[in-house]
Structure formats: structure tokens, C-alpha cells
ZATIRO-233322 format. One record per residue (C-alpha): residue number from 1; x, z, y. Coordinates in steps of 0.02 Angstrom, whole numbers, plus 50000, padded with zeros to 5 digits. Each point is the difference from the previous one (the first is absolute). Example, Ala and Ser with C-alpha at 12.3 -4.5 7.8 and 13.67 -1.06 7.14 Angstrom:
2
<site n="1" east="50615" up="50390" north="49775"/>
<site n="2" east="50069" up="49967" north="50172"/>
//
This chain:
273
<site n="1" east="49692" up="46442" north="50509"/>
<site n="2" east="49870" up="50108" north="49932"/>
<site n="3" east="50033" up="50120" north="49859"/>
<site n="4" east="49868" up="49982" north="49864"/>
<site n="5" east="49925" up="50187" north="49934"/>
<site n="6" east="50005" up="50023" north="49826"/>
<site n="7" east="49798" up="50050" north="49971"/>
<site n="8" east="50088" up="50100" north="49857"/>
<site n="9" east="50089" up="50134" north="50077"/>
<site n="10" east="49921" up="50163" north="50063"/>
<site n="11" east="49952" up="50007" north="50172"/>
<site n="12" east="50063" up="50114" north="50132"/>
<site n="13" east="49818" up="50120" north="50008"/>
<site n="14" east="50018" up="49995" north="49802"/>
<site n="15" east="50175" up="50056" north="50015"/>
<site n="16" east="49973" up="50176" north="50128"/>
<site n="17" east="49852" up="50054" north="49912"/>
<site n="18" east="50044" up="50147" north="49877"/>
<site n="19" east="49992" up="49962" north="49821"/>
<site n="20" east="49957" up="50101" north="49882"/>
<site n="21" east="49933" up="50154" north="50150"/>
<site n="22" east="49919" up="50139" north="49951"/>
<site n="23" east="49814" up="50036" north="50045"/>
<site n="24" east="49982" up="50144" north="50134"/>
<site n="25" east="49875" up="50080" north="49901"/>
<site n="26" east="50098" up="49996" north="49839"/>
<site n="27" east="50140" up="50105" north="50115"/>
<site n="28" east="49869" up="50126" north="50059"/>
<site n="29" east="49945" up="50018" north="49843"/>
<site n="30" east="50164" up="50035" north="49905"/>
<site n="31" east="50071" up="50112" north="50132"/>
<site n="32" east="49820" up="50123" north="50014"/>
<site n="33" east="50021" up="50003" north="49802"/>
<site n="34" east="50189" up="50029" north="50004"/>
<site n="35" east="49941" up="50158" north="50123"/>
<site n="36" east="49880" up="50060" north="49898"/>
<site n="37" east="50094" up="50005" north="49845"/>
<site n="38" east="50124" up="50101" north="50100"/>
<site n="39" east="49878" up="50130" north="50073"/>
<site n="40" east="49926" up="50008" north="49838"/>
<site n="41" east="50171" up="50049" north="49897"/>
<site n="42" east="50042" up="50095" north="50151"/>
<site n="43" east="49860" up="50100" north="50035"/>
<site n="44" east="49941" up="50068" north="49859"/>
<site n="45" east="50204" up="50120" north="50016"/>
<site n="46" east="49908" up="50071" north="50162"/>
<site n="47" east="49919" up="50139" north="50020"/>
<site n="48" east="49814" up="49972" north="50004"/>
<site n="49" east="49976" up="50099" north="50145"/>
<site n="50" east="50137" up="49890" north="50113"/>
<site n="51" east="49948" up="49827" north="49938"/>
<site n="52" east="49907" up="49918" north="49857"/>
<site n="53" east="50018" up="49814" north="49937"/>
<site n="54" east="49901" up="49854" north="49976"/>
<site n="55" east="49882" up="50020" north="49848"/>
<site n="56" east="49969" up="50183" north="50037"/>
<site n="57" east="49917" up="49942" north="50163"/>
<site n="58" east="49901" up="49861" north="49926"/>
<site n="59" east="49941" up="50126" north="49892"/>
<site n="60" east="49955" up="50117" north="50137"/>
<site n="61" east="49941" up="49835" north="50093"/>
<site n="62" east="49878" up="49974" north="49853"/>
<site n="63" east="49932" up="50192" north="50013"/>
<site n="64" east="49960" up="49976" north="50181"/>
<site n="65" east="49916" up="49843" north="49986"/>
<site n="66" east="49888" up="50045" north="49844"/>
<site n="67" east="49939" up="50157" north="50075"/>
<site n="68" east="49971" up="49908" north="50175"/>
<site n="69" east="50094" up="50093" north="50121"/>
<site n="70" east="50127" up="49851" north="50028"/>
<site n="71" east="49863" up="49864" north="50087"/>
<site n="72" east="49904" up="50160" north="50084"/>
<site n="73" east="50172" up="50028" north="50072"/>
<site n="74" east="50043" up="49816" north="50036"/>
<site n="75" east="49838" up="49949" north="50069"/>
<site n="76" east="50025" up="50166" north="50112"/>
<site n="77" east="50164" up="49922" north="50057"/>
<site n="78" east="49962" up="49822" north="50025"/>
<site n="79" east="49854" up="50021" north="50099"/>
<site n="80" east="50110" up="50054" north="50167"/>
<site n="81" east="50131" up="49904" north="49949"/>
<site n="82" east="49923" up="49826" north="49991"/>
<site n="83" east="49891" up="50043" north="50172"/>
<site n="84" east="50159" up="50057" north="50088"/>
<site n="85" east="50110" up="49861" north="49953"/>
<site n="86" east="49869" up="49876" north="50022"/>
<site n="87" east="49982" up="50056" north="50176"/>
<site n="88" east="50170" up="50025" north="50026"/>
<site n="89" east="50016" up="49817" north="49952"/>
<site n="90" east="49834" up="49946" north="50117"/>
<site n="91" east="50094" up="50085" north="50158"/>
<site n="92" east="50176" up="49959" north="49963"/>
<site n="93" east="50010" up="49828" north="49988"/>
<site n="94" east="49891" up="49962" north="50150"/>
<site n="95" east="50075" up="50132" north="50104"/>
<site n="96" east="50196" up="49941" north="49935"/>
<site n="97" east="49940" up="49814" north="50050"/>
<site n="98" east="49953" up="50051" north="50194"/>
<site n="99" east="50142" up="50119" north="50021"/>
<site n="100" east="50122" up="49850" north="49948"/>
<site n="101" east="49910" up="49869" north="50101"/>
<site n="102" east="49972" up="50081" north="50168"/>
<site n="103" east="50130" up="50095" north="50108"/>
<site n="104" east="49902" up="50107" north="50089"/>
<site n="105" east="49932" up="50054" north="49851"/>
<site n="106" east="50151" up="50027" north="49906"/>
<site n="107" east="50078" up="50086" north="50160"/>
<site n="108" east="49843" up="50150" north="49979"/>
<site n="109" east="49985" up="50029" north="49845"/>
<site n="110" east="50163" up="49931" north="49921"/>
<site n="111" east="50084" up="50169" north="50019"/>
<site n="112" east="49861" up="50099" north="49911"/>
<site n="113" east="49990" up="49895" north="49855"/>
<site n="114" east="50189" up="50024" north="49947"/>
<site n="115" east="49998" up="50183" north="50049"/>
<site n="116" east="49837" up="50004" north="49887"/>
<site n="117" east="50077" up="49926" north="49861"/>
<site n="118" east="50154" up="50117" north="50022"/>
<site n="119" east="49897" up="50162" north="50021"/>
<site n="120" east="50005" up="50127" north="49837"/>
<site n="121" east="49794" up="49964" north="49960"/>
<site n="122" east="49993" up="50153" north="49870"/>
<site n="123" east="50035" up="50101" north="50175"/>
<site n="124" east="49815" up="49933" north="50046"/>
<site n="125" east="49915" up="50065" north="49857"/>
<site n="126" east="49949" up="50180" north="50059"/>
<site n="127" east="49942" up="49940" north="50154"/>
<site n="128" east="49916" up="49852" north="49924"/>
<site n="129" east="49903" up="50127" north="49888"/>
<site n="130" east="49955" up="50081" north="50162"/>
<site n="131" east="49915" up="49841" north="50066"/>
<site n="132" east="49933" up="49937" north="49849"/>
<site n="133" east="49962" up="50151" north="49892"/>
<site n="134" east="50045" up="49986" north="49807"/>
<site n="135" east="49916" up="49867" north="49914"/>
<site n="136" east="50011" up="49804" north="49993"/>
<site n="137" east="49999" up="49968" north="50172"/>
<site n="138" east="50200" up="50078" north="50026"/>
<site n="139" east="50063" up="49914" north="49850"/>
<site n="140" east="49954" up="49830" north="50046"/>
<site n="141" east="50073" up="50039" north="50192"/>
<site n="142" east="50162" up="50068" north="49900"/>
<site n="143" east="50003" up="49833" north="49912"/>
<site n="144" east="49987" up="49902" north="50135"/>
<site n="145" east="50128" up="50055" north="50113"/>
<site n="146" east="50117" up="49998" north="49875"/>
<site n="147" east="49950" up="49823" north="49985"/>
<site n="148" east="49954" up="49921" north="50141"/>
<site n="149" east="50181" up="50020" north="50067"/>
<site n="150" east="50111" up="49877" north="49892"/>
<site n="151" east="49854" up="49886" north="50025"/>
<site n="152" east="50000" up="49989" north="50176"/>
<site n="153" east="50192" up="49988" north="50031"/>
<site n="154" east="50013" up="49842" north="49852"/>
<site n="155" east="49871" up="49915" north="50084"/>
<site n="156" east="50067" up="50020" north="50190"/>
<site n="157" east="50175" up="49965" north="49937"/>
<site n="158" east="49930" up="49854" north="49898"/>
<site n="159" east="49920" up="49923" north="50156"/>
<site n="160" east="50165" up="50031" north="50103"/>
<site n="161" east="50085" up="49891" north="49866"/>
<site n="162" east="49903" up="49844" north="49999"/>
<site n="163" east="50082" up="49851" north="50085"/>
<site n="164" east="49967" up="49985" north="50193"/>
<site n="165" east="49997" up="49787" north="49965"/>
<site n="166" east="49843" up="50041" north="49897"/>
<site n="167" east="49892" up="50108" north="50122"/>
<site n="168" east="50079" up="49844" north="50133"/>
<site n="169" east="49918" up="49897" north="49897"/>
<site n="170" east="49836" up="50065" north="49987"/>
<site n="171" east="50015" up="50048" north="50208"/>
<site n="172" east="50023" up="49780" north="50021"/>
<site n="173" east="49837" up="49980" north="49926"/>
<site n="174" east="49921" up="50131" north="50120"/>
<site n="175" east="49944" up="50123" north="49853"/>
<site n="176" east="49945" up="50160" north="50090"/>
<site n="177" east="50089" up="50176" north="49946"/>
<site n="178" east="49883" up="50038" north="49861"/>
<site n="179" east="50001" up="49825" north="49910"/>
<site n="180" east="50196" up="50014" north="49988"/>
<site n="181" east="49994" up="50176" north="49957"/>
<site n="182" east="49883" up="49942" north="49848"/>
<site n="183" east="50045" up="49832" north="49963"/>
<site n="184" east="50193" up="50020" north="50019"/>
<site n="185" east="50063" up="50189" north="50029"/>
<site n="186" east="49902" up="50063" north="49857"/>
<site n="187" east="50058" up="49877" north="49861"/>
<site n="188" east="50165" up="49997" north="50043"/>
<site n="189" east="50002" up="50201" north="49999"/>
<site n="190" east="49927" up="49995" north="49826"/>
<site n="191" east="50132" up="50045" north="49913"/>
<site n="192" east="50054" up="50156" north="50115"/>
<site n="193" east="49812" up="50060" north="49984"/>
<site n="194" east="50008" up="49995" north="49803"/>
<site n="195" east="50175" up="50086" north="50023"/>
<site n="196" east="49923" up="50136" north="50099"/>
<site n="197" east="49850" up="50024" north="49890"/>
<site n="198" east="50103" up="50036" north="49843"/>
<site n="199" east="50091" up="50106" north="50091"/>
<site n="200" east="49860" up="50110" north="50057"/>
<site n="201" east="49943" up="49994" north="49818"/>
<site n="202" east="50134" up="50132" north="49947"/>
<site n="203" east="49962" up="50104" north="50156"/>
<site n="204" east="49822" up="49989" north="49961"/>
<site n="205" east="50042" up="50073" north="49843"/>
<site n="206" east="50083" up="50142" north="50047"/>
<site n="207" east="49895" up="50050" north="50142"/>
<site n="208" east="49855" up="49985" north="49862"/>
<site n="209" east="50083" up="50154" north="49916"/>
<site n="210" east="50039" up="50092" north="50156"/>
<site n="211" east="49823" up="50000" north="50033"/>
<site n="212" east="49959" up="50072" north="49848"/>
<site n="213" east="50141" up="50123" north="50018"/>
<site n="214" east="49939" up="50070" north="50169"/>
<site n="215" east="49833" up="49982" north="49985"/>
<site n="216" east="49879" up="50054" north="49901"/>
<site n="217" east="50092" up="49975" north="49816"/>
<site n="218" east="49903" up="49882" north="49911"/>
<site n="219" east="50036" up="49798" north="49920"/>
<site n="220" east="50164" up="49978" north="49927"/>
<site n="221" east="50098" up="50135" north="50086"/>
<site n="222" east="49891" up="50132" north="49938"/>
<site n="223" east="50074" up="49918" north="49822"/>
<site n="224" east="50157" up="50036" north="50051"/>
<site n="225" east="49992" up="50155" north="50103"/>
<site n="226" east="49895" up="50069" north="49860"/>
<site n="227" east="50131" up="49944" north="49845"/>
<site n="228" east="50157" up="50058" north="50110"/>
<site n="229" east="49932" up="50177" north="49978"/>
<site n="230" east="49973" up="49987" north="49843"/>
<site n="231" east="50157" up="49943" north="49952"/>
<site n="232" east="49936" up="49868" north="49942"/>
<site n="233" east="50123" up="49836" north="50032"/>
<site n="234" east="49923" up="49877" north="49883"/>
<site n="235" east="49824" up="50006" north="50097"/>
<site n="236" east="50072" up="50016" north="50167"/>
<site n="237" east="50102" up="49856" north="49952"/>
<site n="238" east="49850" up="49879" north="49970"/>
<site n="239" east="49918" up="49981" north="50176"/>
<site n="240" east="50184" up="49967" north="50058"/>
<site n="241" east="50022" up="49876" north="49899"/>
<site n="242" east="49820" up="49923" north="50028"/>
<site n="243" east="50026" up="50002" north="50205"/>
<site n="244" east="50167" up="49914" north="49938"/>
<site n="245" east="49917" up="49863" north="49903"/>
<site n="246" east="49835" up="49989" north="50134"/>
<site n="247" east="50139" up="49966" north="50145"/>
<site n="248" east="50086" up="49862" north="49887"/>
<site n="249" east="49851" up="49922" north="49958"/>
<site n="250" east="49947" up="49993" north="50193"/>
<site n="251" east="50190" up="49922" north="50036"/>
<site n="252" east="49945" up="49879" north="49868"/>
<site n="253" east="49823" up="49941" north="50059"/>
<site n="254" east="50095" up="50007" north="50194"/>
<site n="255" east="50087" up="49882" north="49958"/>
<site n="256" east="49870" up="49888" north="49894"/>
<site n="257" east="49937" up="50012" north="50158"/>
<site n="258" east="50138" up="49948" north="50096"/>
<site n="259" east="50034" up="49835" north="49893"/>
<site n="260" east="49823" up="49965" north="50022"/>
<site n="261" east="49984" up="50003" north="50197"/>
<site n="262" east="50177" up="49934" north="50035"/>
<site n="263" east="50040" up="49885" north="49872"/>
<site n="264" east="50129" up="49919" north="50107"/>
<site n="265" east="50124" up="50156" north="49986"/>
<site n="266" east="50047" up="49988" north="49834"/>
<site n="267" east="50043" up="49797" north="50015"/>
<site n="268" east="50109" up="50050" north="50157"/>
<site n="269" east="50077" up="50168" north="49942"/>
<site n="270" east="50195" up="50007" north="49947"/>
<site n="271" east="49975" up="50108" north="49849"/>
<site n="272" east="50083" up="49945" north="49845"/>
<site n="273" east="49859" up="49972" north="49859"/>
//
């Protein structure tokens, strides 16, 4: 006998989702305003010359901008950074894919990749200076190596992840090497590579401002070098916090990114919404 369904009564997908959830952004939101209240109170009991709080660097944010030393100094900074992590992405993601695909390949230069990715960079620096004297050229080489690393080993671990049934699948139809590397390997890695390029955005980052460090002193950490002796915390405090916001932001439009090119991982992925 079949049971009859009362069209009335909540059905089981109406049942698990959450009622009554929180937006993420409303989270986010509350909890960076909870922590700036808290630096705010906070701050303003220490010393000026060992920290400062939030409205004292907006102020000093304000000075910086107005006179125009804050987007000399940014568009100082961004101009290796973007090139360097741009090419860091151009030869990591190809280079990651062919290391994961092909034995031999991974058998040469498998072992200098990790040990590159494990090797103290800022070590490089003097001798990098050597090679490429003091200008742009070093600080976009500093950026990329510390980038180009995490890149690479996402992408050849990605590739070493995808399902053998689905490069068998694309070997039945007699698709040569490069169509499954492109047509199957490379979609299926998407996720890894996206992985590995946020990853490289915090290292990019901080190789930005190593550059500037041990170089010639110039962009952003000339701001801060320059403030630090000054005792000045509020002023040194505002590139930080703009590199802080910049490498957000990039984590941000990543992963815009990422939703556009591989739609298909957010329908399959466990996370909870």
C-alpha cells in the first residue's frame, strides 16, 4: 500500500537548511569592528612610541595621502610587485602542470623545486644585488622567487591528485599528451592552482618589502624604514596596514576568480554554507 505525502509538511532539504543563519559578511564585519573598538580603547594607554591606535593612523594616513608621498610610495611598490607575481604566476602554473604530468620530468627537477621552496630567499638578496644591481630589476626577481615556489608545488600536487579513471578516459579516445593535459589535467587541478596562487600572494607581499629593505630604500618600505626612525608608529603603521588590506583584497578577487573559472567546485565542495 502506498503511503500518501501530506503536500503540507516541510520537506527534508527545507528541514537541514539553517534558519535564521547569519550572513558571512555581517560576521566579518562585527568581529573587525569589535577589534577596532578594542585597539582603539587600548591603544591610546600605550606609549606612542611602542604602538599607536586606530584613528591616530587614519589621521597620519590622511597626512600622507594629501601631501602625496603615500601613491609615490605605492606606485613605487606595486610596480615590481604586480610584474613579479604575474610572472611568478605565468611560470608556475605551466611548469607545476609538466612536473606533475611527466616522470622524467618530475624525477629532474622535482628535487630542486621543494629544496627551492624550502631555501631561506632573504639569504639571496646580497648576491642577487650583485647580479642585478639596485634598482627594479632585483625587486621583481626577489618577488618572484618568493612566489613562484607555492605555485609550482599546488599545481604539481594538484595534477598528482586528479583521478587516474579520468586521464583513462581521455587515453580511450586517443587524445594525445597535450589535449589531456589541457582539456582534463588542467581543469581538474583548478582548484590546487587558485590554492597556490593565494598562497604566493602573501609571499609576494613580503618579498615586496624585502626588496625595498635591501635594496635601494624607496616605495613603501622607505615609509616605514623612514617613520621607524623617527619614532614615528602611527605613519609606519599605515603602509602595514595598506599591504594588509592590498593582500586581502587580492585573496578576494583570487577567488572571484576562482568561482568564475571553476564553477563546478563550489556545487561539489563539503563546506557548510
Amino acid at each position: 500500500m502506498v503511503d500518501i505525502v501530506n503536500s503540507n509538511e516541510p520537506s527534508v532539504e527545507a528541514e537541514t537548511k539553517p534558519r535564521g543563519a547569519v550572513p558571512s559578511w555581517v560576521i566579518t564585519v562585527g568581529s573587525l569592528c569589535a577589534l577596532l573598538g578594542l585597539w582603539e580603547v587600548f591603544g591610546r594607554d600605550i606609549n606612542p612610541v611602542f604602538g599607536s591606535y586606530p584613528s591616530a593612523i587614519a589621521q597620519a594616513f590622511w597626512e600622507l595621502a594629501r601631501s602625496g608621498k603615500l601613491w609615490t610610495a605605492m606606485v613605487e611598490s606595486l610596480r615590481p610587485f604586480f610584474l613579479g607575481y604575474g610572472l611568478a604566476i605565468v611560470v608556475g602554473v605551466p611548469l607545476g602542470l609538466v612536473t606533475g604530468r611527466f616522470r622524467t620530468v618530475e624525477a629532474a627537477i622535482g628535487l630542486y623545486i621543494t629544496a627551492g621552496y624550502a631555501m631561506p630567499l632573504v639569504a639571496l638578496v646580497p648576491l642577487l644585488v650583485l647580479w642585478l644591481g639596485l634598482g627594479f630589476a632585483v625587486k621583481v626577481a626577489i618577488v618572484f622567487l618568493m612566489a613562484v615556489f607555492p605555485i609550482c608545488i599546488n599545481t604539481w600536487l594538484g595534477v598528482t591528485a586528479v583521478p587516474k579513471t579520468l586521464i583513462e578516459v581521455g587515453k580511450s579516445f586517443v587524445a594525445p599528451n597535450t589535449v589531456i593535459l589541457r582539456r582534463i589535467i588542467l581543469p581538474a587541478t583548478l582548484p590546487y592552482i587558485m590554492a597556490g596562487i593565494r598562497l604566493a600572494v602573501g609571499r609576494a607581499v613580503v618579498a615586496m618589502v624585502i626588496a625595498e629593505f635591501f635594496t635601494s630604500i624607496s616605495g613603501l618600505g622607505a615609509v616605514i624604514i623612514n617613520s621607524a626612525n623617527n619614532f614615528d608608529t602611527a605613519t609606519m603603521f599605515v603602509p602595514i596596514v595598506i599591504l594588509m588590506v592590498m593582500a586581502i583584497g587580492l585573496n578576494y578577487l583570487i577567488g572571484a576568480v576562482e568561482r568564475y573559472v571553476a564553477p563546478w567546485q563550489a556545487e561539489i565542495a563539503g563546506r557548510d554554507e
